[in-house]
C-alpha positions as CSV (number, residue, x, y, z in Angstrom):
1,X,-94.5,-60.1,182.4
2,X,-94.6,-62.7,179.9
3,X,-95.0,-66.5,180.8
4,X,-94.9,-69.5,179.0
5,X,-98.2,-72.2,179.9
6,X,-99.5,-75.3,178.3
7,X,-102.1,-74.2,175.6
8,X,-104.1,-77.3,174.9
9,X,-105.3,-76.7,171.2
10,X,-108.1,-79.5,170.8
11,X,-109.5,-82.7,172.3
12,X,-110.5,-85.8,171.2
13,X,-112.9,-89.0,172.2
14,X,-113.7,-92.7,171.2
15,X,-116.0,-95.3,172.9
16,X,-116.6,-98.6,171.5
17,X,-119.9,-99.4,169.6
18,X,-121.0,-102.3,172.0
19,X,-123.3,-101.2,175.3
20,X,-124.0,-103.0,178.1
21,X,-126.4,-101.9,179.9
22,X,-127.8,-102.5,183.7
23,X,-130.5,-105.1,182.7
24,X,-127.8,-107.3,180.9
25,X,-125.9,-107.2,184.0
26,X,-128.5,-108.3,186.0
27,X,-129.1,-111.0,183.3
28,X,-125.7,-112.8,184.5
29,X,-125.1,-111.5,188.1
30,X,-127.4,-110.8,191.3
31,X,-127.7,-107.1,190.8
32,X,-130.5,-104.9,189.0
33,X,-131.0,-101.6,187.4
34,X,-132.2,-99.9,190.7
35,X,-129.4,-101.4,192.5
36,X,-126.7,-100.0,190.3
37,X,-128.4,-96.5,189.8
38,X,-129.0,-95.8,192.8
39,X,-125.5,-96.9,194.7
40,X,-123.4,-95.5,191.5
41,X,-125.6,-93.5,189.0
42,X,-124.6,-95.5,186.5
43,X,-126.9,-96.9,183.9
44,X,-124.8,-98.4,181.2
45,X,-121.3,-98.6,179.7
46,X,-118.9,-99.6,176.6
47,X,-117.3,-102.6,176.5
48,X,-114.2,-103.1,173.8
49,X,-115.1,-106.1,171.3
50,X,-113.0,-109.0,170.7
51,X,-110.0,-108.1,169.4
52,X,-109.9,-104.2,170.3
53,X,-107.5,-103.2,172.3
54,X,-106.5,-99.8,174.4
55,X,-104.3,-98.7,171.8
56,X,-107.1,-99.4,169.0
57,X,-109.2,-96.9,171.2
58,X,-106.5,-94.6,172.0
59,X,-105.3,-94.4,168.4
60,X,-109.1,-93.8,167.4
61,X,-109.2,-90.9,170.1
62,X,-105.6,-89.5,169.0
63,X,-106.9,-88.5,165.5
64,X,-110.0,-87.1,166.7
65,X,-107.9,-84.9,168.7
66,X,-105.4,-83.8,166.3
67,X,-108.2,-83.3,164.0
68,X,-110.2,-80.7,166.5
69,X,-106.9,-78.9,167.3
70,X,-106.2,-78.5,163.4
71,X,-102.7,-79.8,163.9
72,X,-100.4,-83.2,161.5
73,X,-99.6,-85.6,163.9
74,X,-95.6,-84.9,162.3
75,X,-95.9,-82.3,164.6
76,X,-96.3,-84.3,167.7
77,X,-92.6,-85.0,169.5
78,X,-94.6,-86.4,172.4
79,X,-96.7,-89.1,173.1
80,X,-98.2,-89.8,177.0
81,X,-100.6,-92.6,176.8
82,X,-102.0,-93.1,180.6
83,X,-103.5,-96.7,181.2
84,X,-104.0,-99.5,183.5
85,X,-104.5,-101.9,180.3
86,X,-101.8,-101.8,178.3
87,X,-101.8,-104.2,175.3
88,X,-98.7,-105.6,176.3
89,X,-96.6,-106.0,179.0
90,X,-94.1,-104.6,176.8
91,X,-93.5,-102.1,174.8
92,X,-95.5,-99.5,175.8
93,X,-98.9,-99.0,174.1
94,X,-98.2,-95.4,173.2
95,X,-95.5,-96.7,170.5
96,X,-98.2,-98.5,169.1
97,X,-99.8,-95.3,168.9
98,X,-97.0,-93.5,167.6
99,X,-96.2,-95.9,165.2
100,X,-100.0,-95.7,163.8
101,X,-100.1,-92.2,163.8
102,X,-96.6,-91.9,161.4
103,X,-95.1,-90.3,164.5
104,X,-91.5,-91.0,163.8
105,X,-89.5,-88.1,166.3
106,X,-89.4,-87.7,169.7
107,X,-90.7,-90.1,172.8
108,X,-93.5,-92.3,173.4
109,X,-94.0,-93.8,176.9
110,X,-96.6,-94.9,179.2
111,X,-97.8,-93.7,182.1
112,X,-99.5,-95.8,185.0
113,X,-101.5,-94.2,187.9
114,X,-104.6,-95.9,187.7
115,X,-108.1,-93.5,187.6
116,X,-105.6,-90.5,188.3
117,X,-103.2,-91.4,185.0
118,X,-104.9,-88.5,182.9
119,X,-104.1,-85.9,185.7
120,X,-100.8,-87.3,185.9
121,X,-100.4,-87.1,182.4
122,X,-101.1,-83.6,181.9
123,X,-99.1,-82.6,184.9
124,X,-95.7,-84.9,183.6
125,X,-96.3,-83.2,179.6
126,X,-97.0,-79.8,181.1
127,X,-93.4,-80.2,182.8
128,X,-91.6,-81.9,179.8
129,X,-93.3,-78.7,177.7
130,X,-92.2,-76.4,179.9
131,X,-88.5,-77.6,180.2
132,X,-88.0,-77.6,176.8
133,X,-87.9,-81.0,176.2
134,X,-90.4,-81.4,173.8
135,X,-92.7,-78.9,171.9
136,X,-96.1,-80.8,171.2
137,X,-97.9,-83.2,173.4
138,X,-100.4,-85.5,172.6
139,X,-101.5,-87.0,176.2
140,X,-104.0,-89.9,176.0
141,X,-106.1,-91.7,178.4
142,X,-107.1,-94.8,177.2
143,X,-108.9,-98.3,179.3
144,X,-110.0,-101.6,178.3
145,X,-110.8,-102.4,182.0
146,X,-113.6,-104.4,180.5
147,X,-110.4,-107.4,180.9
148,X,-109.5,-106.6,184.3
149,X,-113.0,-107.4,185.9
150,X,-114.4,-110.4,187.4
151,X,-118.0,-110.7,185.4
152,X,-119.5,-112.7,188.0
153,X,-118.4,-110.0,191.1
154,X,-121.5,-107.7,191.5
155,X,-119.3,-105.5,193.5
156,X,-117.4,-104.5,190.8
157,X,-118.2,-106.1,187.4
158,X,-121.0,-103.2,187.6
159,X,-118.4,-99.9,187.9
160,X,-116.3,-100.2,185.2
161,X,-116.4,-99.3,181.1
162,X,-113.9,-99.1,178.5
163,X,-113.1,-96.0,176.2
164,X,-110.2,-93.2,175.3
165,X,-109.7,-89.3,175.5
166,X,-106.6,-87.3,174.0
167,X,-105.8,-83.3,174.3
168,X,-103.1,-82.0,172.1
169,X,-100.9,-79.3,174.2
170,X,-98.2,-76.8,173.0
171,X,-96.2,-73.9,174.8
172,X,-97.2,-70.6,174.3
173,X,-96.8,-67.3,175.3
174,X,-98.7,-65.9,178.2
175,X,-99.4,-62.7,179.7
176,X,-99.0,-63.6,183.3
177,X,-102.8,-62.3,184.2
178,X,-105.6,-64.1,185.8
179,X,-107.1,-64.4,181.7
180,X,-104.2,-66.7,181.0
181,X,-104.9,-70.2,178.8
182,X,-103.3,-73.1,179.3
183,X,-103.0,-75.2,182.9
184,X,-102.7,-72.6,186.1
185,X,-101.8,-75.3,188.5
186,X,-101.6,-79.2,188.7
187,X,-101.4,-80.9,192.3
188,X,-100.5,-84.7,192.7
189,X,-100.6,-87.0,195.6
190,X,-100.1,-90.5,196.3
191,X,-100.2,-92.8,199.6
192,X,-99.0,-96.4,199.4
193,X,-100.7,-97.5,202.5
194,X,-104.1,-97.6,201.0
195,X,-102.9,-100.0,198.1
196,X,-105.0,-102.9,199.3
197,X,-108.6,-100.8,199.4
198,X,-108.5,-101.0,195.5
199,X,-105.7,-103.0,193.4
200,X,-105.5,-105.8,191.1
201,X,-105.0,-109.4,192.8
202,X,-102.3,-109.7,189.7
203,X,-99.3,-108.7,188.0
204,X,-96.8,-109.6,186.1
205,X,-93.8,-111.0,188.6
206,X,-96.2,-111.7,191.2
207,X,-98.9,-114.2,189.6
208,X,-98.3,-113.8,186.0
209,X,-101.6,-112.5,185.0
210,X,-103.3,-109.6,185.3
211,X,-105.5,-110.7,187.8
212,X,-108.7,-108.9,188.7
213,X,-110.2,-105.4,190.1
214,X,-110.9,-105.8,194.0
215,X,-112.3,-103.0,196.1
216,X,-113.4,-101.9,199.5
217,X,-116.1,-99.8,197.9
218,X,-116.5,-97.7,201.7
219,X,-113.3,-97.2,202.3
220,X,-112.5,-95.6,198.7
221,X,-115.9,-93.7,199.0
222,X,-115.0,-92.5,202.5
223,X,-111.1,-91.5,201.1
224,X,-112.3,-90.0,197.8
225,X,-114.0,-87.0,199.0
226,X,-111.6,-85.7,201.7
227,X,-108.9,-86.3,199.2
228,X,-110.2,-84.4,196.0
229,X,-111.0,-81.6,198.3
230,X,-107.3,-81.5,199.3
231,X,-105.6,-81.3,196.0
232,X,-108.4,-78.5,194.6
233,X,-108.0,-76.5,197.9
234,X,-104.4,-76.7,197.1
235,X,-105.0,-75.5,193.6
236,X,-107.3,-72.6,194.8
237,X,-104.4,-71.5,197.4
238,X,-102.0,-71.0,194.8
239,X,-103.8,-69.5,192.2
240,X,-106.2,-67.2,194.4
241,X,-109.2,-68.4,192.2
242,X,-112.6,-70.0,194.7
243,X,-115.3,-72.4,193.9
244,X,-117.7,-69.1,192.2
245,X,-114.7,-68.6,189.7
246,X,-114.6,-72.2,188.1
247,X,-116.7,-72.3,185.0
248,X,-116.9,-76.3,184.6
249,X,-115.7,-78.7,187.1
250,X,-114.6,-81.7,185.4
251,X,-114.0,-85.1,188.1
252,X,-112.8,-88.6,186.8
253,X,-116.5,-90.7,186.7
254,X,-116.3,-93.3,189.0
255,X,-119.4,-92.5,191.3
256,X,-122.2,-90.0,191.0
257,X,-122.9,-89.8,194.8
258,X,-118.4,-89.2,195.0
259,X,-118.9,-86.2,192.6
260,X,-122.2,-84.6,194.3
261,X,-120.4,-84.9,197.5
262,X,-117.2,-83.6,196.5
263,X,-118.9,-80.5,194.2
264,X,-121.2,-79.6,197.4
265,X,-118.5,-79.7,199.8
266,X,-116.9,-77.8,198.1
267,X,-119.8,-74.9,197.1
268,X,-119.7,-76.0,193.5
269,X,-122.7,-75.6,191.7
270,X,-124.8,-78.9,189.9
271,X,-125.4,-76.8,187.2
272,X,-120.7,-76.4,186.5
273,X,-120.1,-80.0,187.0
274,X,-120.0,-82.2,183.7
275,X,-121.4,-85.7,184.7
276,X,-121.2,-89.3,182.2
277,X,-120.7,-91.5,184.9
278,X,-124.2,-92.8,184.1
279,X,-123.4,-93.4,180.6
280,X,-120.1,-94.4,180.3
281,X,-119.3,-95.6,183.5
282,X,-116.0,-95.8,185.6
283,X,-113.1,-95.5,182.5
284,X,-110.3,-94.8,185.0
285,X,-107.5,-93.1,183.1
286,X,-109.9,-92.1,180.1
287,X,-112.7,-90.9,182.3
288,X,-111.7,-87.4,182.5
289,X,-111.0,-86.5,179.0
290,X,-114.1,-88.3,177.8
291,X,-116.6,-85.9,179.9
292,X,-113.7,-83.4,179.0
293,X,-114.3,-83.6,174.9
294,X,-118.1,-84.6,175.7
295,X,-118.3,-80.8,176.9
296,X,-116.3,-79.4,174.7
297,X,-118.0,-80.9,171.7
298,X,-122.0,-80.0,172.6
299,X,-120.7,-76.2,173.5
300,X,-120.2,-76.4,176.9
301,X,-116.9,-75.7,177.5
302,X,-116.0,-72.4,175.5
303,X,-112.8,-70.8,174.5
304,X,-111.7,-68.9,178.5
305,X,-113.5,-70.7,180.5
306,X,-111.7,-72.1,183.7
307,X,-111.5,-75.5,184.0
308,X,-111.1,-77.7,187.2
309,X,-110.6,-81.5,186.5
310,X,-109.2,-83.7,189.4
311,X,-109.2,-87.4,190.1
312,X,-108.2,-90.5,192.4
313,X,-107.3,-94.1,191.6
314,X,-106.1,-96.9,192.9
315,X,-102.9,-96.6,195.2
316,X,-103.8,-94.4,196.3
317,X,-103.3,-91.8,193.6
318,X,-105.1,-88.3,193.5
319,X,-104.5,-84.8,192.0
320,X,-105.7,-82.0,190.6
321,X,-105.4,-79.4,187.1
322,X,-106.7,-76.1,187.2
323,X,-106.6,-75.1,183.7
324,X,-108.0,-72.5,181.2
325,X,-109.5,-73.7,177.9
């Protein structure tokens, strides 16, 4: 029996040239290297120059992806850009993308859901594939959160990085066996009560700015890990596959002692679990298919291998894809 799965055919990556590392930090705030490291595991991240913006890095990221799948972006009819930092408030940043790509068919939109909005992506283009709508997906994940951070809070100034990831997808014919590309199974959740444990203190009709990141770091550390093991138990559950089967476990990078907890509570080996949290730090949305393409690109990930990426943002947001590459 036959079945028809999102294939993704090639990835893609961009980071901006300028890096901050701990020691500038601690230059302008009360932090320090050992401080950071050791509470985060990060040791440095990109920050966006002046005048770069998310669909600058998400444009950049789009044609390295389209390159590595071999595909003209004429053959794109879909374009998913998943962001917390759009350019504008309006229109969406992926028409800007479109638009610089010579995209001129199908639909662009954005797609908000904070760190998660890369496994919300996949999971909305998988379903738009699937039903027809469209026949080629390019879903981006793209951040300047560089602009939404207080510099002077310690707390938080210290998490985050900018950067952009893009996968090209496409329907294809399956056998319906356990050796099956494409995505498997994609689990989301979301639970409005925890909105204020990580949010931005703006918005457009409430102060007319964007305001800034604020975070109950212990509460979203002590949410994060029973959380992601709910969505990937859900994914295991429905496709009969365990921890011993996944070949690389790919978690959004938002905290190196999140993802060790996660990966051991759930039996996953160090050794499967693709970690550049401590280079790129937290890039919400992109943060995923940058360790994603990073893999990819120095062998890692190969052709069949079984793929587990899953995240949680702000919201709270959380989910899961259990894909093959």
């Amino acid at each position: 029996m036959t079945v028809m799965r999102s294939v993704v055919l090639g990835c893609g990556s961009y980071l901006p040239s300028r890096v901050v590392t701990n020691a500038e930090l601690a230059q302008t705030v009360d932090t320090s290297d050992e401080w950071i490291v050791q509470r985060t595991g990060i040791r440095e991240r990109h920050v966006a120059a002046e005048g770069e913006y998310t669909s600058h890095l998400a444009i950049n990221a789009a044609r390295a992806a389209l390159a590595n799948a071999g595909v003209d972006a004429q053959s794109i009819d879909l374009v998913l850009l998943a962001t917390s930092t759009p350019d504008r408030s309006f229109p969406a940043s992926a028409v800007t993308v479109q638009a610089e790509l010579g995209i001129t068919q199908g639909a662009a939109f954005d797609l908000q859901a904070v760190c998660s909005g890369f496994v919300y992506g996949l999971t909305t283009a998988d379903s738009l594939l699937k039903n027809g709508v469209f026949k080629r997906a390019l879903v981006i994940g793209a951040e300047t959160f560089s602009r939404l951070v207080d510099w002077k809070d310690r707390t938080t100034c210290v998490l985050f990085g900018d950067g952009a990831g893009a996968v090209v997808m496409e329907l294809q014919s399956q056998a319906g066996v356990r050796e099956d590309r494409g995505i498997l199974t994609a689990h989301l959740r979301s639970d409005g009560r925890h909105m204020s444990k990580l949010y931005s203190d703006g918005g457009v009709s409430t102060t007319g700015t964007a305001g800034v990141v604020k975070m109950e770091g212990r509460a979203v550390f002590k949410h994060a890990v029973a959380m992601i093991t709910d969505v990937i138990d859900a994914a295991f559950k429905a496709t009969g596959y365990t921890a011993a089967d996944i070949d690389w476990f790919v978690p959004h990078q938002a905290n190196k002692r999140i993802i060790d907890d996660s990966a051991h509570k759930l039996g996953i080996a160090p050794k499967k679990v693709v970690i550049t949290v401590d280079r790129h730090g937290n890039t919400s949305a992109a943060s995923i298919p940058l360790a994603l393409c990073e893999a990819v690109n120095d062998g890692r990930i190969k052709r069949g291998d079984l793929i587990l990426l899953e995240a949680m943002g702000g919201g709270f947001t959380w989910g899961s894809v259990l894909l093959r590459w």
